[in-house]
C-alpha positions as CSV (number, residue, x, y, z in Angstrom):
1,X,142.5,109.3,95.1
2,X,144.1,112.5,94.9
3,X,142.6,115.5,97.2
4,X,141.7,117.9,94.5
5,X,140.1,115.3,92.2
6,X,138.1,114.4,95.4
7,X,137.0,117.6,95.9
8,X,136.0,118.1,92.4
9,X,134.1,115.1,92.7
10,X,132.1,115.7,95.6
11,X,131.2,119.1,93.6
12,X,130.2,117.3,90.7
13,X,127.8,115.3,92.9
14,X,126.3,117.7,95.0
15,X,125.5,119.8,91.9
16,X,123.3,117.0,90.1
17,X,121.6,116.5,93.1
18,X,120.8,120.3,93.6
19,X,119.9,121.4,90.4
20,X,119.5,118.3,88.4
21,X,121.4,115.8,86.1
22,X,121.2,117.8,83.1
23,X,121.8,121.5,84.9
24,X,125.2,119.4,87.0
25,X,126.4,117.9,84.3
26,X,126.5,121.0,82.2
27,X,128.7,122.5,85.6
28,X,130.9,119.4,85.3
29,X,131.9,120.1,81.9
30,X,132.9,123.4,82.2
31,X,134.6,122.6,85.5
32,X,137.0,119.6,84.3
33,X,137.1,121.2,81.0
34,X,137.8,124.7,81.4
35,X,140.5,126.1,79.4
36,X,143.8,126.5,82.3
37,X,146.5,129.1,81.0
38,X,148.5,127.9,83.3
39,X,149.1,124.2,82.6
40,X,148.9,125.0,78.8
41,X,152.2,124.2,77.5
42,X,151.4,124.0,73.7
43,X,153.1,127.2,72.7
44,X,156.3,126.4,74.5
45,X,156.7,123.0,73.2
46,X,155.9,124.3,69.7
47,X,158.5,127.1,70.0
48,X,161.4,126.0,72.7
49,X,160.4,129.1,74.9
50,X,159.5,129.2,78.9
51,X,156.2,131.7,79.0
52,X,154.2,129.3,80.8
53,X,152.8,129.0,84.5
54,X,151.3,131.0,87.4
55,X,153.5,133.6,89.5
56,X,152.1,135.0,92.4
57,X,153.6,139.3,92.4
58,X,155.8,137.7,96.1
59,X,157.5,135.6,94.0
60,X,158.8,137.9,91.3
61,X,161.4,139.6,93.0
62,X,160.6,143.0,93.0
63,X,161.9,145.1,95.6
64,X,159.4,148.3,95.6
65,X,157.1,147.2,98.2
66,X,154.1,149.4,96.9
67,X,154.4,148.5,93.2
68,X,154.7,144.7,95.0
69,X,151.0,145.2,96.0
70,X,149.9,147.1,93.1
71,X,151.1,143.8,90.9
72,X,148.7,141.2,89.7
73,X,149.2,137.2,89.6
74,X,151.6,136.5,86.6
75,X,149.6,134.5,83.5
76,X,150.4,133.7,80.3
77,X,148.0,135.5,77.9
78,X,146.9,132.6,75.3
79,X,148.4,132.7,72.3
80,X,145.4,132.6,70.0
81,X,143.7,135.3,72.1
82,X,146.9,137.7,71.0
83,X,146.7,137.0,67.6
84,X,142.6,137.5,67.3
85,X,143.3,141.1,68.8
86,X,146.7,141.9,66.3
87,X,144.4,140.6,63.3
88,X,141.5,142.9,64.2
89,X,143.1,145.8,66.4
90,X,142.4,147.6,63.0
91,X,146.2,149.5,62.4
92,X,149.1,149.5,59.9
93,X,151.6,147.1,62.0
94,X,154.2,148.8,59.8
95,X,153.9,152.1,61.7
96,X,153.5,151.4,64.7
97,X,155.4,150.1,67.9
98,X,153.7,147.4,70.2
99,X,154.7,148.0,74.0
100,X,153.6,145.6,76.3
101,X,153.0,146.7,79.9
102,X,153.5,144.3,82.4
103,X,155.3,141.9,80.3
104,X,155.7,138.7,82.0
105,X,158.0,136.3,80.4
106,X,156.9,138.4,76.8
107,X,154.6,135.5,74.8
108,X,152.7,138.5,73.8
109,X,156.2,140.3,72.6
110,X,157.3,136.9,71.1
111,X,153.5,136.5,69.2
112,X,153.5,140.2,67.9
113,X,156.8,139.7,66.9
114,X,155.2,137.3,63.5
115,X,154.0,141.0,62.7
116,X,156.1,144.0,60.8
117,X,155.4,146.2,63.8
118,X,158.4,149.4,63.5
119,X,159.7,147.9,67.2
120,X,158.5,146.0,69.9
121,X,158.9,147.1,73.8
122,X,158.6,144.8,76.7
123,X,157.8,146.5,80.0
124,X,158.3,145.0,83.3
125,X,159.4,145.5,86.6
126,X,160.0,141.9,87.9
127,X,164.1,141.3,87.2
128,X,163.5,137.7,87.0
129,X,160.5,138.0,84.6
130,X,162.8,139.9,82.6
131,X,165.3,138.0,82.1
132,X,162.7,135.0,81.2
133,X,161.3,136.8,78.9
134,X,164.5,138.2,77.2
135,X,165.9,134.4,76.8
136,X,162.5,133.7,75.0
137,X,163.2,136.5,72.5
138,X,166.2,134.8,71.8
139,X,165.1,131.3,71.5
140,X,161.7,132.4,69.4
141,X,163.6,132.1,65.9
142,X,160.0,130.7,63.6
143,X,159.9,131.6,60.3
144,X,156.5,133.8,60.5
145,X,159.0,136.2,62.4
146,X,158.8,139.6,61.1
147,X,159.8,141.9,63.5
148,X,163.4,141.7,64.5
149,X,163.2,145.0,67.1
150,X,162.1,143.3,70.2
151,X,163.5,144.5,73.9
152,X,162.4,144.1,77.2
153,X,163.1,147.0,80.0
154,X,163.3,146.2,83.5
155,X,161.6,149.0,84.9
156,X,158.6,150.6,86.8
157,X,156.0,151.2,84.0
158,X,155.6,155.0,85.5
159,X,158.9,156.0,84.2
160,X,159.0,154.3,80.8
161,X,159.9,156.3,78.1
162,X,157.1,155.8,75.1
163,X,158.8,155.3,71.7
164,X,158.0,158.3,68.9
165,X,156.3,156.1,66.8
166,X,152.5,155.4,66.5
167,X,152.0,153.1,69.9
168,X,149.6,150.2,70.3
169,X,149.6,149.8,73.8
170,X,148.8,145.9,75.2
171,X,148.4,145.0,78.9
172,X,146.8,142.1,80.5
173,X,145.2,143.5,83.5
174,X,149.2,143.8,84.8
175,X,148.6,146.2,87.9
176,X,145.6,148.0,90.0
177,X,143.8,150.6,88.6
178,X,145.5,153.1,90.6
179,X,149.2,152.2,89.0
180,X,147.0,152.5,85.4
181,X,145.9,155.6,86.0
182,X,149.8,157.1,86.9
183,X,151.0,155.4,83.4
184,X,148.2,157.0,81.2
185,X,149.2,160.2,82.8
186,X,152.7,159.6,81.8
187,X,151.3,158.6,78.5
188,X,149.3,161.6,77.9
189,X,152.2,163.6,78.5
190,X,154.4,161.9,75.6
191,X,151.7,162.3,73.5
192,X,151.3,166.1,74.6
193,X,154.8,166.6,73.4
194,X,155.1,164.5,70.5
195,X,151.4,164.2,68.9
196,X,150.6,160.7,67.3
197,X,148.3,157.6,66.8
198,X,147.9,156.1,70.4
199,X,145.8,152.2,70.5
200,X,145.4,150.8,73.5
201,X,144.1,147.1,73.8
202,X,143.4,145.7,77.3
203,X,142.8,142.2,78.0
204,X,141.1,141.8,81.0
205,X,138.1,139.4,83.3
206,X,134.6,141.0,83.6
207,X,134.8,141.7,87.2
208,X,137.5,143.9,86.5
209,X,135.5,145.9,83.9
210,X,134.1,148.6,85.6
211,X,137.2,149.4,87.8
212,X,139.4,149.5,84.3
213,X,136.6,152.0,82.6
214,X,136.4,154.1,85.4
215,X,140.3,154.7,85.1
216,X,139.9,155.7,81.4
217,X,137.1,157.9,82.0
218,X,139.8,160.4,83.7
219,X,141.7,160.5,80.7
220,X,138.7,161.6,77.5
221,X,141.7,162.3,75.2
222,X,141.5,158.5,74.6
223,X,138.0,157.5,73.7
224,X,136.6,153.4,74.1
225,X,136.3,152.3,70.3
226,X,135.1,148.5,71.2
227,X,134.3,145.9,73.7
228,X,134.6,142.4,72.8
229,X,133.2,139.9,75.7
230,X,134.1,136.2,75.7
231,X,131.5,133.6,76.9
232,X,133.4,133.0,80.1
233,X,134.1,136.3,80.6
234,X,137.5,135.4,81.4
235,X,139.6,137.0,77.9
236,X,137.7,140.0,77.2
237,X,138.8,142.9,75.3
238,X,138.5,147.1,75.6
239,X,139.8,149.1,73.0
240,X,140.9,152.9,73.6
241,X,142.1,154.9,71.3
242,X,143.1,158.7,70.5
């Protein structure tokens, strides 16, 4: 019997007999069935594309050491979850770009990319994320497509330049507060100098919450519209906005 599956059972049974058969096997379920971003391979099947996995920020090839400790364990954000938050961010696709800080190998790029959005911006530092995620913009050819405009920049989200346009901003909990706080500066100073609509839509784990609102709370140009909390707690949602 494998290790893990071992473990999991010995879980399983210490659980019933600590709080119950009902109470354990309630924990049981949610243990062997909880929802793994990692091993879910649906999208990439569907769509010929590589934007699956785990990637720990050692792996990823990126030589700044602090920005190396700043990043946060690669996942896939779910494809679903992306679309729920396009559907109801509440904008006019057609006038706005979608950048995507902390990219990854760009499933959210390739899922925006079924919407008119004016352009579509991939941000990352990792090379070999980059060059992941640029093969799946090529080999992401559905017919729902409607936004041809889609790059991705290899570079340190500090020193991105922010398109013109109206900007919904999307990260996944990519880096530590502290990096956040140094791109919404830079942010702020875009829109300082070219006034327009500024989104921004952060997917992020409860625990993380607080440290992510406490960020924001330095910046009042950009005021929290919404906060959407999942069951788990694990694909919650803050909306900012100018």
């Amino acid at each position: 019997m494998p290790a893990d599956l071992l473990t999991q059972l010995k879980r399983i049974e210490f659980s019933i007999a600590s709080t119950g058969l009902y109470r354990g096997l309630a924990d049981a379920a949610t243990l062997l069935f909880a929802y793994r971003p990692d091993r879910d391979s649906s999208f990439d099947r569907k769509f010929g594309t590589d934007t699956g996995g785990a990637m720990e920020p050692a792996t990823l090839g990126i030589a700044d050491d602090a920005r190396r400790e700043q990043a946060i364990l690669y996942l896939p954000s779910p494809a679903r979850v992306t679309r729920w938050m396009l559907d109801h961010v509440g904008i006019d696709h057609r006038t706005f770009s979608l950048v995507d800080l902390g990219c990854g190998k760009g499933r959210v790029l390739l899922v925006a990319s079924d919407y008119p959005f004016e352009r579509i911006v991939g941000v990352e530092i990792s090379p070999a994320l980059c060059e992941v995620a640029r093969a799946n913009v090529v080999r992401y050819q559905p017919r729902s497509r409607r936004c041809r405009a889609v790059d991705v920049q290899n570079v340190d989200a500090t020193a991105f330049e922010f398109p013109p346009t109206d900007l919904l901003l999307h990260l996944y909990h990519p880096f530590d507060p502290s990096l956040t706080s140094e791109v919404l500066s830079r942010l702020e100073q875009s829109v300082q100098a070219r006034p327009r609509k500024v989104v921004v839509a952060y997917l992020l784990y409860t625990s993380a919450v607080e440290a992510v609102e406490a960020v924001f709370a330095r910046f009042p140009w950009l005021t929290r519209r919404r906060y959407e909390q999942s069951v788990l707690g694990h694909y919650n949602w803050l909306f900012y906005g100018n």
